[in-house]
N, C-alpha and C positions, 0 to 999 in steps of 0.2 A: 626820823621822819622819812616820808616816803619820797625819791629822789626824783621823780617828774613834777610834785608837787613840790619840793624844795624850789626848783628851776623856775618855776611858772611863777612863784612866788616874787621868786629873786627878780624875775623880768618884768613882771605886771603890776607888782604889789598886793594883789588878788591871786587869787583861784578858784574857778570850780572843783570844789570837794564831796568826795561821796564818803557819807558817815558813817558807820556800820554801827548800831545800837548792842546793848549787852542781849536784851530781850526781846523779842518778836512782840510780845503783846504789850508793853510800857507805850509803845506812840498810842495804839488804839484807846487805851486806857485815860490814856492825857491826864500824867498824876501833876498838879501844883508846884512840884518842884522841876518838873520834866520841861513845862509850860518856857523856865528861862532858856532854852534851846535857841529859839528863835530869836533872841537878840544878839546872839553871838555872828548869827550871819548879815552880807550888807544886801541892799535889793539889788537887782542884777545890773550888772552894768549895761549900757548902753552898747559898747562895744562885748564880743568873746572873743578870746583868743582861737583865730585856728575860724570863725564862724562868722566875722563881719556884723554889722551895725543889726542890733534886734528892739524894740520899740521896749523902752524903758517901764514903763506903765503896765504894758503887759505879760512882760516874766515875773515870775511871781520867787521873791527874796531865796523860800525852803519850801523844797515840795518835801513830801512825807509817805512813805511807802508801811504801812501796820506791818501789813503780813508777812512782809520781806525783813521789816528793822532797820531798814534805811531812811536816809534822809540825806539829801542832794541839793545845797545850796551852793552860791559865793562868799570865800570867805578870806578877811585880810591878816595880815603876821597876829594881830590882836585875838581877832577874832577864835583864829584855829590855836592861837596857845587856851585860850580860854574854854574851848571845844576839847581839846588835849587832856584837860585837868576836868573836863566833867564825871560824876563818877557813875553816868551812864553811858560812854560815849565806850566802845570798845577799840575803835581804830579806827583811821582816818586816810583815804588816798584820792592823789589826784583821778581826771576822770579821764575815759580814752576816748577814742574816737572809733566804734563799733559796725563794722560795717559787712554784707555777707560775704562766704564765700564763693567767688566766682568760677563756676566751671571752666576748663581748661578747655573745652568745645562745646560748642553749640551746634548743630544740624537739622535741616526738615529733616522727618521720617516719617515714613506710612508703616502703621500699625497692622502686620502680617499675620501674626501667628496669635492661638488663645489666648499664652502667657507669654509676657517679656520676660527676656531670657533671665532678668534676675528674681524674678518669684518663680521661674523655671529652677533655677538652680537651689534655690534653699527651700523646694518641693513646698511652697505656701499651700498649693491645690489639696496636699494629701489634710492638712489641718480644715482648711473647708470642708471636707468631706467626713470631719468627726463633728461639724455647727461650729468649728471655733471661724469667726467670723471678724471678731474684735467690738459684736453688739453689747451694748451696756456700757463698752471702758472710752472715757474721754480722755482725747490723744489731742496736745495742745501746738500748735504752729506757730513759731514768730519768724516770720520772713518778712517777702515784700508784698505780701497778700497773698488773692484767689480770685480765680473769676470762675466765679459760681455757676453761668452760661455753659461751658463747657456741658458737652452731656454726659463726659465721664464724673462730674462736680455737681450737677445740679441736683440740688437735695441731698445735697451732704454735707455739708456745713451747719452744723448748728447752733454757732457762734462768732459773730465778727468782730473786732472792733480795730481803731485807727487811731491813730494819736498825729498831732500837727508836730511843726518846728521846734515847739517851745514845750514840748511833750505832754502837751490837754491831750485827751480823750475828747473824740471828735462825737458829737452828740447824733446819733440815728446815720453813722456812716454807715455806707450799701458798701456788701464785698465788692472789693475790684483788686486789681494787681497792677502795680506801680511798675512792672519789669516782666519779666519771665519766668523769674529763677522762682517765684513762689507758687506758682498754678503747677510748675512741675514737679516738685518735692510733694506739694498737697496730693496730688495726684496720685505721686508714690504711695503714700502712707493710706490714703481713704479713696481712692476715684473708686468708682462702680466696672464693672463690666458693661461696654455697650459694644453690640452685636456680638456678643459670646468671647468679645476679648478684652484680657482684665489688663490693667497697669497696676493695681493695688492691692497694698500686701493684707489691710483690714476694712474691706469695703462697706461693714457696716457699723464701725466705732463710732462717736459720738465727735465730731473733729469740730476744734475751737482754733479758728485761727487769726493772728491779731498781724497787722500793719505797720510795722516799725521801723523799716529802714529804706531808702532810698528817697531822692529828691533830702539830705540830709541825717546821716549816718548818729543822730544826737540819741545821748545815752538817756536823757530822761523818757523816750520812747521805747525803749528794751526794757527799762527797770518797771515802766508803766504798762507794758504788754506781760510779765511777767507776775506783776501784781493781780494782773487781771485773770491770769492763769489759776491763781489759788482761790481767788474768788468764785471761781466756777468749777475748783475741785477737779483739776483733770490728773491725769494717774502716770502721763508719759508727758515733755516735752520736749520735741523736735528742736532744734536751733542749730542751724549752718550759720552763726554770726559769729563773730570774734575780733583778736585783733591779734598780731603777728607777735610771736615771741611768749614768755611767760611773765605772766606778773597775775600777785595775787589778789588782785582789788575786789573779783568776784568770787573767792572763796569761800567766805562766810555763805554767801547768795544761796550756793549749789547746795551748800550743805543745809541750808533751813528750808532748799527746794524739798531735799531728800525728806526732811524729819516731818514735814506737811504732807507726806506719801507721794511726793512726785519722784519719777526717774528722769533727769535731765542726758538725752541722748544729744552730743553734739560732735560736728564734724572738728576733724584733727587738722584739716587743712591741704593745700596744694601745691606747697613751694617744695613737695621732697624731701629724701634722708637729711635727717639731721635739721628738720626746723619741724616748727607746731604752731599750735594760737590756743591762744586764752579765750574764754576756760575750756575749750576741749580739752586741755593736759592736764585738767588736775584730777586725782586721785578722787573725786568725789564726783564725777560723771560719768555717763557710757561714752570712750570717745571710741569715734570711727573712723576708718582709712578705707579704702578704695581699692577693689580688685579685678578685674576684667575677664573674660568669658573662659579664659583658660584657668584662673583661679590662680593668677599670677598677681600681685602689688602692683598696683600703676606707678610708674616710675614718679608720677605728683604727688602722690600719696603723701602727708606727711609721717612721721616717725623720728622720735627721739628717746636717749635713755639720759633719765633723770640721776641726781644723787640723792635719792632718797629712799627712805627703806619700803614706801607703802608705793607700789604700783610706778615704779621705775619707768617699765617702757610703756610709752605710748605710739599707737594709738592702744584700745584694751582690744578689741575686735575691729574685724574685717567685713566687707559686705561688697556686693555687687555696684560698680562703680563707673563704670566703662560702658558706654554706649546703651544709656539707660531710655530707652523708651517711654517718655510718659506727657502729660495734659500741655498741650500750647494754647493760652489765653487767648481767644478769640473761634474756637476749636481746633481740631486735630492733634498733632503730635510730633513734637521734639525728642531729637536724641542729646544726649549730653553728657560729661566725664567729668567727674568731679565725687572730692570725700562728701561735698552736698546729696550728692545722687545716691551715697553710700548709708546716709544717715539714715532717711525717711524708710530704708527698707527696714533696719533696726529699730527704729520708734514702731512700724507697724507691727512685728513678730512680737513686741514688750505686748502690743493689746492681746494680740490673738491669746499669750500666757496668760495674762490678768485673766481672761473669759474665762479659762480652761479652770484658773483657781482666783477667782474673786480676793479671798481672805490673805494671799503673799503678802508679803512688805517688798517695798524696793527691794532693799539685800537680797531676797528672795528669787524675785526675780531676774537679777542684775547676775546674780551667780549662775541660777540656771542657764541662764545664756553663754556666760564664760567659759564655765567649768565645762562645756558641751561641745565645743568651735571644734573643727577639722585644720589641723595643720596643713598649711601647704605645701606640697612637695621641693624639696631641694631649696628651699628658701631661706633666708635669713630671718629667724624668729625673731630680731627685734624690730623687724617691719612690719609684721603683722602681731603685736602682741597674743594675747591666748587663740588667734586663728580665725577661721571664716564660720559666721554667725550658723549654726546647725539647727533649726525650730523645731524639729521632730526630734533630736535627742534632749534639746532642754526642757519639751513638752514633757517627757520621759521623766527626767531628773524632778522636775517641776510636783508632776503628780503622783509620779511612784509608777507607772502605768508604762 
């Protein structure tokens, strides 16, 4: 049994449990024998541990995720042995507490030059100028929103949604941004050029961005922004969220993100050599790390090498990270340092490939990107796993061209 759920057990006599199903398509299907799922868990407590008093009535017992294959209830020593022994139930772990990555700085900045120096440096412009654009590829967002006002943002969002405390789906919610850190990753990945100078690396992709964290960090809002993700078919997902350390509660996730055609690009994190977060470290993501103008590793970066035989270091690539220029909710523009800043440039070069070759699969693309990165000089390779993200060599590798 998994040892954060053992404990929580041991203290509470409950848990919140996240289920992992054998099959992606058995919930949708809702076969008769499936149906007894739901007696196994209890309705939600009045109290959570870790999240203070929530109106009994209104948390609902098991929520149900189809296209993911999960299912997210409370459940007691009873219940999860009887959960244990179902023989569609694949694994069973406690849930974490999900929350973004926070840049190591924040700054005003006025927007000077065409290009910010990080689509400066992994030459995005020379790809615009073959139409790769990132039009047609829908590139998905889970942060802490967007404020669509912005004139780098306006009309480029073509997809919102929000989810509450108790992780509904908030019905006809209007983009907005609960913080900062999300209008400026969005910004990275899709903002437009205004007055001839761009912050984004695919200013015309189809960008779906969803609401999930802040004003409370609750996991039924990831797994519900996520759901909402395949629902709408998008081909890249962005996510700077995680939690500290490794644990494999969301492996299954990445991997059924992958096999639905999405590439999950996510940040490695900011605590430095020798730490990470989940899931940016598992072998079934693009994870990313952070480099600054000289194409040196930010000393926050994270970076670990695992014991394991498939993709040991992480992070897998590097990207532009350090004093990123891009959208501040309300207008203008923020500078900021962070593997977050580093992600959104990696999600956006995934579309401009998609453009260039529609028919890829992940693998496809995932490779072309790795197999392509520039080493950086004098450096310790397992800081920057296969190196700094190269878009005009992996366009190359991509389409033979």
């Amino acid at each position: 049994m998994d040892r954060a759920l053992q404990d929580q057990l041991d203290h509470y006599g409950f848990s919140q449990v996240l289920v992992v199903h054998r099959q992606m398509a058995v919930l949708a299907t809702r076969q008769p024998d499936f149906n007894s799922i739901d007696n196994h868990f209890l309705p939600a407590p009045v109290v959570v541990p870790g999240r203070g008093s929530m109106p009994h009535a209104a948390q609902p017992a098991v929520r149900h995720y189809p296209r993911l294959g999960i299912s997210l209830g409370f459940a007691d020593h009873e219940g999860l042995i009887a959960l244990q022994s179902h023989p569609e139930i694949e694994s069973i772990y406690a849930c974490h507490t999900v929350g973004i990555v926070r840049p190591v700085r924040v700054a005003a900045a006025v927007l000077q030059r065409e290009l910010t120096w990080g689509l400066q440096a992994l030459h995005v412009d020379r790809l615009w100028d073959q139409g790769l654009t990132g039009k047609g590829i829908r590139v998905g967002h889970l942060d802490t929103g967007v404020d669509t006002s912005h004139p780098a943002l306006k009309g480029r969002v073509a997809g919102f949604a929000e989810w509450d405390m108790l992780g509904t789906r908030i019905d006809g919610a209007s983009p907005h941004d609960s913080d900062v850190h999300g209008t400026h990753t969005a910004g990275t990945i899709a903002g437009k050029p205004v007055g001839a100078r761009a912050i984004g690396v695919a200013p015309e992709c189809e960008f779906y961005s969803g609401l999930v964290v802040e004003g409370g960090a609750v996991l039924a809002r990831v797994l519900g922004g996520m759901e909402w993700m395949l629902e709408h078919s998008v081909r890249v997902l962005s996510m700077s969220l995680g939690w500290r350390g490794y644990d494999p509660s969301f492996l299954t996730i990445t991997r059924r993100l992958r096999q639905q055609g999405v590439l999950p690009v996510f940040a490695i994190g900011n605590e430095g050599v020798g730490t990470s977060r989940s899931p940016g470290n598992y072998p079934e993501t693009l994870s990313v790390g952070a480099v600054d103008r000289a194409r040196r590793v930010a000393a926050f970066s994270g970076s670990v090498r695992f014991q394991r035989d498939r993709d040991p270091i992480q992070p897998d690539v590097v990207a532009p990270g350090v004093g990123i220029i891009s959208a501040r909710p309300g207008g203008g523009y923020q500078s900021m340092d962070g593997t977050s800043m580093a992600t959104p440039h990696v999600a956006g070069v995934a579309a401009l490939l998609w453009q260039a070759r529609p028919s890829a699969t992940v693998d496809q693309i995932e490779l072309a990107i790795r197999q392509t990165c520039t080493k950086p000089v004098g450096q310790d390779p397992q800081r920057y796993g296969d190196g700094l993200v190269n878009p005009l060599a992996a366009l190359a590798a991509l389409t033979g061209t």
